[in-house]
VMD Tcl script that builds the backbone (N, CA, C; Angstrom):
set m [mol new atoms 525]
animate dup $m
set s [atomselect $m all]
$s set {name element resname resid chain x y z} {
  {N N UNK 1 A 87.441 115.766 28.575}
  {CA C UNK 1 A 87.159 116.980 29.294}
  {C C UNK 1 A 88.232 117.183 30.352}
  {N N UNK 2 A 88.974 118.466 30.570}
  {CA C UNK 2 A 89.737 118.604 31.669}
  {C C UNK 2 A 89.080 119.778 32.343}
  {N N UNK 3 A 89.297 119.261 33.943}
  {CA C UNK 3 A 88.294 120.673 34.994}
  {C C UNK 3 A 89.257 120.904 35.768}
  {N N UNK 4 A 89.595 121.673 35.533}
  {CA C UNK 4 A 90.810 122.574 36.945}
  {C C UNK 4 A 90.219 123.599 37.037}
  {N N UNK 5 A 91.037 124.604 38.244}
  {CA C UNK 5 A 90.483 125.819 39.204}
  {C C UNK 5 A 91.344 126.777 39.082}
  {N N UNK 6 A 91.375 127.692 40.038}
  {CA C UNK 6 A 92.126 128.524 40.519}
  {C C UNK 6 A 93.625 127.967 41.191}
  {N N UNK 7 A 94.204 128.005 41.668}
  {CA C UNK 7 A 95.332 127.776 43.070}
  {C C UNK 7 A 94.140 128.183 44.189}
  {N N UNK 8 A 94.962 127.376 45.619}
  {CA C UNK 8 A 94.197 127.481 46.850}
  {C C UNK 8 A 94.878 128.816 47.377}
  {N N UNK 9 A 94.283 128.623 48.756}
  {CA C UNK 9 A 94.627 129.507 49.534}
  {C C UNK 9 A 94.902 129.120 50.647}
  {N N UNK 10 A 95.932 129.762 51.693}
  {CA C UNK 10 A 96.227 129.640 52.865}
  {C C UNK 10 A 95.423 130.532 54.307}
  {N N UNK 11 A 94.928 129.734 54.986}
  {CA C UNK 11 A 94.196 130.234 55.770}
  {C C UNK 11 A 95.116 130.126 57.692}
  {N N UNK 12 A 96.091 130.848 56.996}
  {CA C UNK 12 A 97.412 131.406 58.745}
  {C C UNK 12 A 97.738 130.197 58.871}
  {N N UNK 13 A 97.727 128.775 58.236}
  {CA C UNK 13 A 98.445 127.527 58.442}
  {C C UNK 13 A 100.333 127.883 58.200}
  {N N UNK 14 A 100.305 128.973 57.781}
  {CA C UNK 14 A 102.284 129.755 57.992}
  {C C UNK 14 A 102.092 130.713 58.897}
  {N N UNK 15 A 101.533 130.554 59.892}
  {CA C UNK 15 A 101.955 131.772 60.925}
  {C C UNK 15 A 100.556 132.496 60.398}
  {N N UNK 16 A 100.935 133.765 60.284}
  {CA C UNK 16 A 99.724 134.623 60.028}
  {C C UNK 16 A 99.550 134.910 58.136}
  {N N UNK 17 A 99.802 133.947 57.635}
  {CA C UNK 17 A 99.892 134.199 56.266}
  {C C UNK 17 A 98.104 133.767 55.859}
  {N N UNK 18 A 97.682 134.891 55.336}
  {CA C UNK 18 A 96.127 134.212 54.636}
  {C C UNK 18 A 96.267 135.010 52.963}
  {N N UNK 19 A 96.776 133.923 52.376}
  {CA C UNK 19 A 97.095 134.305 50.843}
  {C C UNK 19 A 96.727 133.537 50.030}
  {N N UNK 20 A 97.052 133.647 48.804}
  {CA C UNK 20 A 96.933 132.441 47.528}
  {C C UNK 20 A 98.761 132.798 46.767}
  {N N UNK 21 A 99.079 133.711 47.181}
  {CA C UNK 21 A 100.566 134.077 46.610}
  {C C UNK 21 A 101.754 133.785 47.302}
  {N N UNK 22 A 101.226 132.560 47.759}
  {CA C UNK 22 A 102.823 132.318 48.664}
  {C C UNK 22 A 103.299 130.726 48.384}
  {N N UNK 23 A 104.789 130.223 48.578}
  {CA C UNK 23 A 104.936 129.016 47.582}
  {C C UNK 23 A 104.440 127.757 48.331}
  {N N UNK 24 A 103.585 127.865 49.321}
  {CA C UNK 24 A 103.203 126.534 50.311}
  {C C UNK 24 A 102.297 125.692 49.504}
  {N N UNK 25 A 102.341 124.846 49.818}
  {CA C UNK 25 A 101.109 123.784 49.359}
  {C C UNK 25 A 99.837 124.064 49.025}
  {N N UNK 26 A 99.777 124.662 50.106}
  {CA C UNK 26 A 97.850 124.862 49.993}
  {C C UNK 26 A 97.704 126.249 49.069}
  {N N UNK 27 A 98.867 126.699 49.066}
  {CA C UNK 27 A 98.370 128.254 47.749}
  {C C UNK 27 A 99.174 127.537 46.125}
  {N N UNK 28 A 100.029 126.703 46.163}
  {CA C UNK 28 A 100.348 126.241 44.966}
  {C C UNK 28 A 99.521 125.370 44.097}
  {N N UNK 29 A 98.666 124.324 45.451}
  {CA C UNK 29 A 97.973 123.253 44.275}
  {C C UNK 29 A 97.056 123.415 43.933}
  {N N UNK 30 A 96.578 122.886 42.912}
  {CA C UNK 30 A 95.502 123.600 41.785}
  {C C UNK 30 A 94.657 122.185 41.879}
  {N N UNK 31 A 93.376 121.692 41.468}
  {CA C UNK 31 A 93.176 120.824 41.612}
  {C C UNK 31 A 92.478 120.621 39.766}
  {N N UNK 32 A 93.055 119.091 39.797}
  {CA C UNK 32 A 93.148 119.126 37.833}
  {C C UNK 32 A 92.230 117.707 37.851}
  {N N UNK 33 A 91.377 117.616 36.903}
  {CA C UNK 33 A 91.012 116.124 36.568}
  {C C UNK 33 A 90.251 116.306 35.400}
  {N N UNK 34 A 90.510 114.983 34.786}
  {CA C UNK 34 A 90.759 114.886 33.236}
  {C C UNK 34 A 89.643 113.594 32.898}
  {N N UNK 35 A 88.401 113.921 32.048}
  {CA C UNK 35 A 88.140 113.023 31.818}
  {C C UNK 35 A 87.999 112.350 29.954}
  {N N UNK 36 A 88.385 111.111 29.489}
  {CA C UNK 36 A 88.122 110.828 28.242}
  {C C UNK 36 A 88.153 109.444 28.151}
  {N N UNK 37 A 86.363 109.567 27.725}
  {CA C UNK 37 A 86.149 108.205 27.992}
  {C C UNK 37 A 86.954 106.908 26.796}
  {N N UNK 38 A 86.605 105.923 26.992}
  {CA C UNK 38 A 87.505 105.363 25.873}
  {C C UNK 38 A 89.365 105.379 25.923}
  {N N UNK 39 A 89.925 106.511 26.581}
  {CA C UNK 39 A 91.405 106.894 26.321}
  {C C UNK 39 A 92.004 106.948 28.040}
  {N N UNK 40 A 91.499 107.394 28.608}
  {CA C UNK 40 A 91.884 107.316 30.234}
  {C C UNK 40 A 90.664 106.352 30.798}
  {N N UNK 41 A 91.529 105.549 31.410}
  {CA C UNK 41 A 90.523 104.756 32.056}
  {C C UNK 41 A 89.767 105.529 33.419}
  {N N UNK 42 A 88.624 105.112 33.920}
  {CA C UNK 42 A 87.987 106.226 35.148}
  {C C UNK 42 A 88.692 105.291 36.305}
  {N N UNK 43 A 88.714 106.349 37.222}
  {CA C UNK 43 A 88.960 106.294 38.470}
  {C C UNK 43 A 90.451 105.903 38.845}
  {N N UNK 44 A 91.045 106.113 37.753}
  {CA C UNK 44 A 92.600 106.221 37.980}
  {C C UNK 44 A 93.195 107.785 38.526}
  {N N UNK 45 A 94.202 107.311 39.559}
  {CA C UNK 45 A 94.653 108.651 39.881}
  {C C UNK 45 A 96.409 108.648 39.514}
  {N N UNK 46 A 97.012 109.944 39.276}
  {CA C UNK 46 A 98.318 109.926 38.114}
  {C C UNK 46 A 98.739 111.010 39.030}
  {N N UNK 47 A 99.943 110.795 40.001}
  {CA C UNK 47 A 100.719 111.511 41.102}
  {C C UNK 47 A 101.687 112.422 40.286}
  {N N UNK 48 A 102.056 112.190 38.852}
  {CA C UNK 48 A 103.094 112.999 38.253}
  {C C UNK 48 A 102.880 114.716 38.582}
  {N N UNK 49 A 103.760 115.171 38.385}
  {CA C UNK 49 A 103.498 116.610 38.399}
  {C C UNK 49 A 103.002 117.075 37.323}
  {N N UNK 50 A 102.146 117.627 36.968}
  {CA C UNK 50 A 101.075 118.800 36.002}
  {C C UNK 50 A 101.116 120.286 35.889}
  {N N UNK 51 A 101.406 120.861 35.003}
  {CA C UNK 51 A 101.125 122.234 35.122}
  {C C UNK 51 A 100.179 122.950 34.039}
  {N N UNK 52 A 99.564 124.182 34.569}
  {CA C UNK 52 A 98.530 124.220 33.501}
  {C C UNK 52 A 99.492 124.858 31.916}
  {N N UNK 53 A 100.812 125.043 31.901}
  {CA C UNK 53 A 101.441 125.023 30.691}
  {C C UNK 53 A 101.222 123.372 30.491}
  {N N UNK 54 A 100.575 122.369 30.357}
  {CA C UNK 54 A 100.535 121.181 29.845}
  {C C UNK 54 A 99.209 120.872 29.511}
  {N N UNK 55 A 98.506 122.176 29.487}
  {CA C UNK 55 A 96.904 121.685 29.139}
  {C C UNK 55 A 97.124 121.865 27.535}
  {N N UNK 56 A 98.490 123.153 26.725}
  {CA C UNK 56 A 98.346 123.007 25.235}
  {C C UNK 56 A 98.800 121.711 24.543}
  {N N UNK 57 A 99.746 121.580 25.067}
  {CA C UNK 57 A 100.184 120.383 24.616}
  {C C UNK 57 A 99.488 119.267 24.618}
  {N N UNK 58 A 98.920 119.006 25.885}
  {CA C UNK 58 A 97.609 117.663 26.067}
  {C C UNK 58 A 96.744 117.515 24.956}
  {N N UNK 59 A 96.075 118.991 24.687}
  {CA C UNK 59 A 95.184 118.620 24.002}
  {C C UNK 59 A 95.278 118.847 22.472}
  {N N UNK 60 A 96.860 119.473 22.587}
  {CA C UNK 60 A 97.514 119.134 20.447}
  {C C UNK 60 A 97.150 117.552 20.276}
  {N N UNK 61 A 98.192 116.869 21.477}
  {CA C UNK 61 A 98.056 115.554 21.307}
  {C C UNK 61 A 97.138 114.665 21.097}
  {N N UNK 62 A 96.201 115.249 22.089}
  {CA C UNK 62 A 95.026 114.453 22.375}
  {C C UNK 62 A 94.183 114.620 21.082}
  {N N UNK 63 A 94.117 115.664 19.917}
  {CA C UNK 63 A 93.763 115.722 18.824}
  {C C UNK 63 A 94.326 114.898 17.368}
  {N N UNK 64 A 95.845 114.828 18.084}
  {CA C UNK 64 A 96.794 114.345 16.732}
  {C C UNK 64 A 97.432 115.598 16.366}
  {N N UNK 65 A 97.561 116.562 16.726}
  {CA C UNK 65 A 97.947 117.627 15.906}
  {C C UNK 65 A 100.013 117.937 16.456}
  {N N UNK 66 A 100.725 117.664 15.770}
  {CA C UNK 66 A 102.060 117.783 16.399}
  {C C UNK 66 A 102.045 119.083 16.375}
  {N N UNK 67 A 103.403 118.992 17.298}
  {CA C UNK 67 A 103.138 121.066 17.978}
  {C C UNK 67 A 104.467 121.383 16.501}
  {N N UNK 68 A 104.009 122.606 16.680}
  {CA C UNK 68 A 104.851 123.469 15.566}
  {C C UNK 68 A 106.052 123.983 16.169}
  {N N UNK 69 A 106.822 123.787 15.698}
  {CA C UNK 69 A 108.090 124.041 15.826}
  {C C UNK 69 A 108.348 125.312 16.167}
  {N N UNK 70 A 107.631 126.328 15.531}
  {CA C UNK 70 A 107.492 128.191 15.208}
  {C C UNK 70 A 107.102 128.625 16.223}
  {N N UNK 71 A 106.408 127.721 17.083}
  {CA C UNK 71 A 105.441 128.263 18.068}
  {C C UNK 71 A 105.987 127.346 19.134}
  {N N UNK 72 A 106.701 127.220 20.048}
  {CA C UNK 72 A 107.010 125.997 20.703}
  {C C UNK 72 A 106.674 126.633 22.510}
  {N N UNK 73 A 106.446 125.641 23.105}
  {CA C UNK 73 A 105.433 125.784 24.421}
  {C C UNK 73 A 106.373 125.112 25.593}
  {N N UNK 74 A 106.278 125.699 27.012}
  {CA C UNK 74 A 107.168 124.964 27.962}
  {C C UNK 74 A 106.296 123.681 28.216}
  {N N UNK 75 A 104.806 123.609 28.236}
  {CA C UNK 75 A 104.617 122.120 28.498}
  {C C UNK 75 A 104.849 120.813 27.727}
  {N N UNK 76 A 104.241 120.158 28.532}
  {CA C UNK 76 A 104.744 118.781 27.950}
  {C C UNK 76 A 103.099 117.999 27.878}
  {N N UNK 77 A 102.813 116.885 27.015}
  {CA C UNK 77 A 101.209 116.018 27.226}
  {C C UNK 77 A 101.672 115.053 28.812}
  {N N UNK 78 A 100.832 115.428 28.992}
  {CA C UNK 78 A 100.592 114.494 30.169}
  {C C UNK 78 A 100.046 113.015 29.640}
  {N N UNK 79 A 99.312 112.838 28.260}
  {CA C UNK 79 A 99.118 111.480 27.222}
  {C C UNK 79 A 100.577 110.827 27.473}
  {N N UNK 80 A 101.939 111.749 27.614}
  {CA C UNK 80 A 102.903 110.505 27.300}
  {C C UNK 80 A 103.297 110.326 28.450}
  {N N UNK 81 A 104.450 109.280 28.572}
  {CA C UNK 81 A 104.884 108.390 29.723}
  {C C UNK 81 A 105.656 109.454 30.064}
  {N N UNK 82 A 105.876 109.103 31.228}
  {CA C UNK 82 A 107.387 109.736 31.874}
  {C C UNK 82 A 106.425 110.957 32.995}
  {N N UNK 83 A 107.449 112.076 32.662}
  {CA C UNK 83 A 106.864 113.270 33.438}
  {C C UNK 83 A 108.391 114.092 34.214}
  {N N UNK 84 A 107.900 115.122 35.144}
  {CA C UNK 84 A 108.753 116.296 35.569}
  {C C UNK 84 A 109.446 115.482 36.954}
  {N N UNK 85 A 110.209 115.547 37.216}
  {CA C UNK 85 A 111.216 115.197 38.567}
  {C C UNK 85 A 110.992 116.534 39.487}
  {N N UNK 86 A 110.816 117.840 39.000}
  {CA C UNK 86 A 110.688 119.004 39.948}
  {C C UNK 86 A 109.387 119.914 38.938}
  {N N UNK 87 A 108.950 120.917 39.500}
  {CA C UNK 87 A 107.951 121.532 39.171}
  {C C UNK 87 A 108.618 123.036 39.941}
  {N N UNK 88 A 108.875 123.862 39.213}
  {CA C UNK 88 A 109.025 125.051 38.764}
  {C C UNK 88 A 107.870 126.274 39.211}
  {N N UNK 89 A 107.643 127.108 40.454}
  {CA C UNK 89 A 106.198 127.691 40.579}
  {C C UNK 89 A 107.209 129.539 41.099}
  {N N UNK 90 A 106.458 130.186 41.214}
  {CA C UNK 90 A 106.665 131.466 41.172}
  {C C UNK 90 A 105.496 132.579 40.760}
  {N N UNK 91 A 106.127 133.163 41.425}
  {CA C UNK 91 A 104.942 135.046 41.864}
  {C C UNK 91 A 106.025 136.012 41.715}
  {N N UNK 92 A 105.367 137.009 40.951}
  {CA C UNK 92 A 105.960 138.306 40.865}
  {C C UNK 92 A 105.389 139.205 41.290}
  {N N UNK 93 A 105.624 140.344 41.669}
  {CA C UNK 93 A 105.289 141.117 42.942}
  {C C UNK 93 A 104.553 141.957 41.784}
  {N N UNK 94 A 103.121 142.173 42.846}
  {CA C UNK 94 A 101.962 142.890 42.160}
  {C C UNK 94 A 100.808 143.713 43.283}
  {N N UNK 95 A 101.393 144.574 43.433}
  {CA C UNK 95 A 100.904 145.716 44.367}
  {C C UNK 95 A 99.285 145.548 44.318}
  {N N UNK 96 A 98.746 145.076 43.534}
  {CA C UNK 96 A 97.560 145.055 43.682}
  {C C UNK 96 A 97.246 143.797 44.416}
  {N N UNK 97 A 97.562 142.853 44.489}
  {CA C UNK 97 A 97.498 141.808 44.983}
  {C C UNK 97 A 98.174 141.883 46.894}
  {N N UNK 98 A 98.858 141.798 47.632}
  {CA C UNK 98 A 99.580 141.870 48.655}
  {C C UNK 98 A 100.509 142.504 48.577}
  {N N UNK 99 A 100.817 143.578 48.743}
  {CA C UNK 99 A 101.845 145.220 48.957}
  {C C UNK 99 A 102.625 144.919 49.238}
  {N N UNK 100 A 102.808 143.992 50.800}
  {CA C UNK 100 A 104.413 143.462 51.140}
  {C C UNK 100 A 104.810 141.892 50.735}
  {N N UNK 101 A 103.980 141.503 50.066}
  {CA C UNK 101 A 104.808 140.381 49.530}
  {C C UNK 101 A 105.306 140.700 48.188}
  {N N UNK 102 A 106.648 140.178 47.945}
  {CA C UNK 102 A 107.880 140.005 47.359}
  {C C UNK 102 A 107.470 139.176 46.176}
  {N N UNK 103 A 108.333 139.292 45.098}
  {CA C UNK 103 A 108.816 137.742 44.075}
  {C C UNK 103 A 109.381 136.873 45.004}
  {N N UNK 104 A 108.711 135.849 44.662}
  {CA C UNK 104 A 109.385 134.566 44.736}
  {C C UNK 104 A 110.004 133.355 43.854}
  {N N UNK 105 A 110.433 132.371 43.697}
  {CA C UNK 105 A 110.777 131.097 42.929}
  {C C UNK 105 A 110.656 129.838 43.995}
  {N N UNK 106 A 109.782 128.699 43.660}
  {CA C UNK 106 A 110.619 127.830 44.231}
  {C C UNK 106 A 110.549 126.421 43.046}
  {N N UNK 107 A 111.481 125.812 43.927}
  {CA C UNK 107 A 111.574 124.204 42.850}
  {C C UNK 107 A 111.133 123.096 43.720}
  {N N UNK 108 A 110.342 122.455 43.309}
  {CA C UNK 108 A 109.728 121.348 44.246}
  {C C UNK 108 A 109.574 120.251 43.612}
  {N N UNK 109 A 110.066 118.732 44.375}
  {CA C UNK 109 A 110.400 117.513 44.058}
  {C C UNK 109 A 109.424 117.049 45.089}
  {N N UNK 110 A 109.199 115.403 44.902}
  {CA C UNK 110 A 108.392 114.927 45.712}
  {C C UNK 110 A 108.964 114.673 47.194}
  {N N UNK 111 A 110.056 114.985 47.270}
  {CA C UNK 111 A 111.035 114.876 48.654}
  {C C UNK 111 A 111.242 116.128 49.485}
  {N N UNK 112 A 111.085 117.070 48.590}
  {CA C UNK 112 A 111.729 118.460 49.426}
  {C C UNK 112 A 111.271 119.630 48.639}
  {N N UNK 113 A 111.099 121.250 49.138}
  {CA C UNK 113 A 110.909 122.380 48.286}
  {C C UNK 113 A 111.751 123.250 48.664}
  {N N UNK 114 A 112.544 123.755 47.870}
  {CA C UNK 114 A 113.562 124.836 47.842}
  {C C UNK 114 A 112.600 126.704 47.336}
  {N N UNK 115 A 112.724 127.525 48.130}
  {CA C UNK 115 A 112.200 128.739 47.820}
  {C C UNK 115 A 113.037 129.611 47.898}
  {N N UNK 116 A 113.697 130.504 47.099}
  {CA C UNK 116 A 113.922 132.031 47.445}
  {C C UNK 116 A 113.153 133.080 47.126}
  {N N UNK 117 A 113.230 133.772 48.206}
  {CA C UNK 117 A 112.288 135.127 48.179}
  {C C UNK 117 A 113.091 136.129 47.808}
  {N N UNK 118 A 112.618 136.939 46.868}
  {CA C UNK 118 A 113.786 137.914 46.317}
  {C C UNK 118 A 113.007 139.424 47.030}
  {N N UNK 119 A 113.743 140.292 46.647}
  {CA C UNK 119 A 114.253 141.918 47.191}
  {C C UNK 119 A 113.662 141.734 48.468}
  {N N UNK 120 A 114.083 141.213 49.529}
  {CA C UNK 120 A 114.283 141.580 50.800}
  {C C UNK 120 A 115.619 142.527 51.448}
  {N N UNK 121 A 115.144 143.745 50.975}
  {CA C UNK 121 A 116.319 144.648 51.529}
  {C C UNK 121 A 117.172 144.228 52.581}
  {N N UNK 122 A 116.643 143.683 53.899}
  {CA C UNK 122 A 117.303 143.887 55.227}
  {C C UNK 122 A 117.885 142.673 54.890}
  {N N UNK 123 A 118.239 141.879 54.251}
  {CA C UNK 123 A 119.101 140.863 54.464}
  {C C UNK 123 A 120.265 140.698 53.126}
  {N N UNK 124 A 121.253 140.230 53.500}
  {CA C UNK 124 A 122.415 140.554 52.799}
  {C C UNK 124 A 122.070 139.445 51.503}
  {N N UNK 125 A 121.949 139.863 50.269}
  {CA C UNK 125 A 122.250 139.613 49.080}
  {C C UNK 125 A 120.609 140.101 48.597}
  {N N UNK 126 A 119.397 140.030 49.666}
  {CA C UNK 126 A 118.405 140.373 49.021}
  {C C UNK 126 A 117.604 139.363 49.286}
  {N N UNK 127 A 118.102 138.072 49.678}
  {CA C UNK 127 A 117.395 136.708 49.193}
  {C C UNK 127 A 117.547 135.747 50.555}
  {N N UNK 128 A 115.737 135.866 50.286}
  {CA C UNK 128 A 115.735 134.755 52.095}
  {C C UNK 128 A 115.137 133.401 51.494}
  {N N UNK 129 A 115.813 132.088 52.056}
  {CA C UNK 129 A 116.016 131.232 51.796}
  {C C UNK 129 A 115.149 130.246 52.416}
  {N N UNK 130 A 113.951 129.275 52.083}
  {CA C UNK 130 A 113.477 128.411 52.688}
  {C C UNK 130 A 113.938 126.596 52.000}
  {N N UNK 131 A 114.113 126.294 52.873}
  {CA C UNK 131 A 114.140 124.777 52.454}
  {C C UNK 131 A 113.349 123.662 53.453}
  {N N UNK 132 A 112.317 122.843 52.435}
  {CA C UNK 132 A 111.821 122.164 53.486}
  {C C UNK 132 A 111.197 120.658 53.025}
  {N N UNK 133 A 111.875 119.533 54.107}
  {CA C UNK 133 A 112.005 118.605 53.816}
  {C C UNK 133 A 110.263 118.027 53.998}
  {N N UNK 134 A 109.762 117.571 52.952}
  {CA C UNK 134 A 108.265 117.226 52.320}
  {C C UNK 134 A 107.793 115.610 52.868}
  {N N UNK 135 A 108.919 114.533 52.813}
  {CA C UNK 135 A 108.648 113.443 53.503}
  {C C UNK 135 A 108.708 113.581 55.169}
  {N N UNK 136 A 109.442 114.052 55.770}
  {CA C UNK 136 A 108.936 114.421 57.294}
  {C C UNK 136 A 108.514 115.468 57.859}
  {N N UNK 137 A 107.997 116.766 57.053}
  {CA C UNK 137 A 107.677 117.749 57.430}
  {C C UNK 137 A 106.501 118.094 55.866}
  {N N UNK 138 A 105.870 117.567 55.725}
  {CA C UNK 138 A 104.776 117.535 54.653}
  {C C UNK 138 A 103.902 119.005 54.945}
  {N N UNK 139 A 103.830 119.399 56.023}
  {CA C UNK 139 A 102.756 120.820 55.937}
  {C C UNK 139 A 103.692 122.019 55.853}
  {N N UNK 140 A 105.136 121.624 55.491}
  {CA C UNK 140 A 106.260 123.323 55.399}
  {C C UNK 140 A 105.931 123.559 56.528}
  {N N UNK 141 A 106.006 123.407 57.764}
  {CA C UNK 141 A 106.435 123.753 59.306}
  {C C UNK 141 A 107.646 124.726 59.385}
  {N N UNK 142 A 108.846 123.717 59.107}
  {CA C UNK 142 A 110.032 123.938 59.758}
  {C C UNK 142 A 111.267 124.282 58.505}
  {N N UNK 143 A 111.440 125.416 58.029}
  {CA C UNK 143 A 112.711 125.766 57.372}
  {C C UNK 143 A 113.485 125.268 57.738}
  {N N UNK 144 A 114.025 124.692 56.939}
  {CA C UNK 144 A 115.603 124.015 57.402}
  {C C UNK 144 A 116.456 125.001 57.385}
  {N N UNK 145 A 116.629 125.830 56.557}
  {CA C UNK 145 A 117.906 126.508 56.220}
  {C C UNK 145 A 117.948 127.882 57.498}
  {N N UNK 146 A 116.377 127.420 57.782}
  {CA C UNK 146 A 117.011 129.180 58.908}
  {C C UNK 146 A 116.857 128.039 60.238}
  {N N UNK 147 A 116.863 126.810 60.521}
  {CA C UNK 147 A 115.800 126.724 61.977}
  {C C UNK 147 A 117.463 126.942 62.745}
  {N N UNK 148 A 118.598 127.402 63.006}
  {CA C UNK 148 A 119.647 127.678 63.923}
  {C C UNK 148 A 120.249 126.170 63.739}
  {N N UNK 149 A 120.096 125.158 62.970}
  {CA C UNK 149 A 120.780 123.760 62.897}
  {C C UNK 149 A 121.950 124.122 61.770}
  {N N UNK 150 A 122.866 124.411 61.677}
  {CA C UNK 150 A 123.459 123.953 60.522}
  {C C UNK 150 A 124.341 122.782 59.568}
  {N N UNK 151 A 123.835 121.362 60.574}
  {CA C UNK 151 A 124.473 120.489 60.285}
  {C C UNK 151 A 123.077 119.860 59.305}
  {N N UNK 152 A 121.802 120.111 59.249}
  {CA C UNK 152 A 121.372 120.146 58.219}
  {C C UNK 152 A 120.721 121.023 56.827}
  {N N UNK 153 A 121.272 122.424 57.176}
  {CA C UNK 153 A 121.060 122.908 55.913}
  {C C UNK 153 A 121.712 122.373 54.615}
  {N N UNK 154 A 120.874 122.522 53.711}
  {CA C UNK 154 A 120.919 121.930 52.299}
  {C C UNK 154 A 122.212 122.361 51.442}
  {N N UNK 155 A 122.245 122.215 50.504}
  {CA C UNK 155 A 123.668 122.499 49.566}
  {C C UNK 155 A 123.158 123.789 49.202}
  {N N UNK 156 A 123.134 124.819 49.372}
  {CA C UNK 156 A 122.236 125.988 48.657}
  {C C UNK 156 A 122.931 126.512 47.492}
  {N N UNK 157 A 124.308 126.344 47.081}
  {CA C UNK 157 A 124.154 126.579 45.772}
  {C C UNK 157 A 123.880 126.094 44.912}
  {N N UNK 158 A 123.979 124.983 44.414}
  {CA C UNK 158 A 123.400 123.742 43.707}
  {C C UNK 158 A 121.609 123.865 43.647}
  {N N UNK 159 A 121.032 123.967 44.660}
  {CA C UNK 159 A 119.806 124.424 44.427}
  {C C UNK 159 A 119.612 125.769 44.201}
  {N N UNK 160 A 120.072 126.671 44.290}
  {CA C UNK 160 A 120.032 128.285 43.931}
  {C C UNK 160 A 120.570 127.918 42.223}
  {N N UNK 161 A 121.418 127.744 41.863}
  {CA C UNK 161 A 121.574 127.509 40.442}
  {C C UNK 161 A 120.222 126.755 39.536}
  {N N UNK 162 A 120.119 125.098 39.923}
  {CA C UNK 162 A 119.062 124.542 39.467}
  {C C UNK 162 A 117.969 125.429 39.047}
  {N N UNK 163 A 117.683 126.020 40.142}
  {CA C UNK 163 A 116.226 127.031 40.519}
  {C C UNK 163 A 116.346 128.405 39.254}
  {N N UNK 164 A 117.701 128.958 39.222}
  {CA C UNK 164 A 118.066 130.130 37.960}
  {C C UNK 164 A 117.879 128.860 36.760}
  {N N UNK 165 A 118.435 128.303 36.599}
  {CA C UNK 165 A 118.374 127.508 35.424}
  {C C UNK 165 A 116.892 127.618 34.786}
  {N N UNK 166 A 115.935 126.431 35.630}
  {CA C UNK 166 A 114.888 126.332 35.660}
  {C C UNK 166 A 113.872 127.943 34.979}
  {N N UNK 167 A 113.991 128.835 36.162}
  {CA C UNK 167 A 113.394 129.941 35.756}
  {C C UNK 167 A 113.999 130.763 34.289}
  {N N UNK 168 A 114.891 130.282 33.320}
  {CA C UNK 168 A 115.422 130.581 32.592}
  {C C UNK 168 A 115.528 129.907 31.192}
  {N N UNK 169 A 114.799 128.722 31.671}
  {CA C UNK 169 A 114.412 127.498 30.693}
  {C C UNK 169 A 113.342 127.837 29.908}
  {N N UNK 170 A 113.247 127.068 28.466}
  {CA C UNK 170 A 112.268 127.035 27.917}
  {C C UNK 170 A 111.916 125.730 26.898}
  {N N UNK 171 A 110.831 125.529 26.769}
  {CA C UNK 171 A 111.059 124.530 25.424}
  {C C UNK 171 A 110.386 123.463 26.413}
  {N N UNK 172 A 109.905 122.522 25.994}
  {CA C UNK 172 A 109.030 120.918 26.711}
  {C C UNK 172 A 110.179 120.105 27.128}
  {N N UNK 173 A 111.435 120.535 27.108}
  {CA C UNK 173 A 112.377 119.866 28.267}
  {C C UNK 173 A 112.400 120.032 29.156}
  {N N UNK 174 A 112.174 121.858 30.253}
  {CA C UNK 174 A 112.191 121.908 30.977}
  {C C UNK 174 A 111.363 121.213 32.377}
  {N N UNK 175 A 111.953 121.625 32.806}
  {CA C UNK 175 A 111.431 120.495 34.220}
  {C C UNK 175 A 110.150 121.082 34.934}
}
mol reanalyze $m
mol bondsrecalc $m
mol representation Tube
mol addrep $m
């Protein structure tokens, strides 16, 4: 049996943000748990990254059924070893949902989350930039890339590429 939800929501823990469409923690994570008796042992917990593109694949596997080639899916089984190094999340702008929020992308590793926010007119290229380091700043506080430091902003093209890549990927390789 697998029981997951919705995504959370943010309750102004970003300033005055009370959403479920924004790339922070508390509106990205979903809460997932998997039970089969006999095949997962109970009360084990599995830190890999999950996405619900990995519930088709889980449960081809979890049947025996190999995936078809004709039909091929971005997830991956969470049954096999290994897993994602970054996790891939994003919103596209939907007037019915929050009017002034934007598309977004971000890419998130267990160390750090990279976000761009796209069509922001007032700023030059369109695209406002968050980066934020996850081992000493775990609640997204403090943007790196805007806080006025620039001896630690990030490599931003290298992650602006990764991030196009990513959103451009397909197939159970992607990340």
């Amino acid at each position: 049996m697998l029981y997951t939800s919705d995504n959370g929501y943010t309750w102004a823990e970003h300033r005055i943000l009370d959403s479920k469409f924004v790339p922070y923690t508390e509106s990205i994570q979903v809460p997932f748990f998997a039970r089969w008796p006999g095949h997962l042992a109970p009360g084990i917990t599995d830190d890999r990254f999950v996405a619900n593109i990995d519930i088709k694949p889980t449960v081809l596997a979890a049947a025996g059924i190999p995936p078809d080639p004709a039909y091929p899916v971005d997830g991956r089984s969470f049954l096999s070893p290994g897993g994602r190094t970054r996790m891939l999340t994003e919103y596209f702008f939907d007037d019915a949902n929050l009017p002034n929020l934007q598309t977004w992308a971000s890419t998130r590793t267990r160390t750090y989350q990279y976000v761009e926010n796209y069509n922001q007119p007032e700023l030059s290229g369109g695209t406002f930039r968050e980066y934020y380091d996850l081992v000493n700043d775990p609640w997204m506080l403090t943007n790196l890339y805007r806080d006025g430091n620039p001896n630690n902003d990030p490599p931003v093209g290298p992650l602006s590429s990764a991030l196009a890549a990513d959103r451009q990927c397909s197939g159970a390789t992607c990340p």
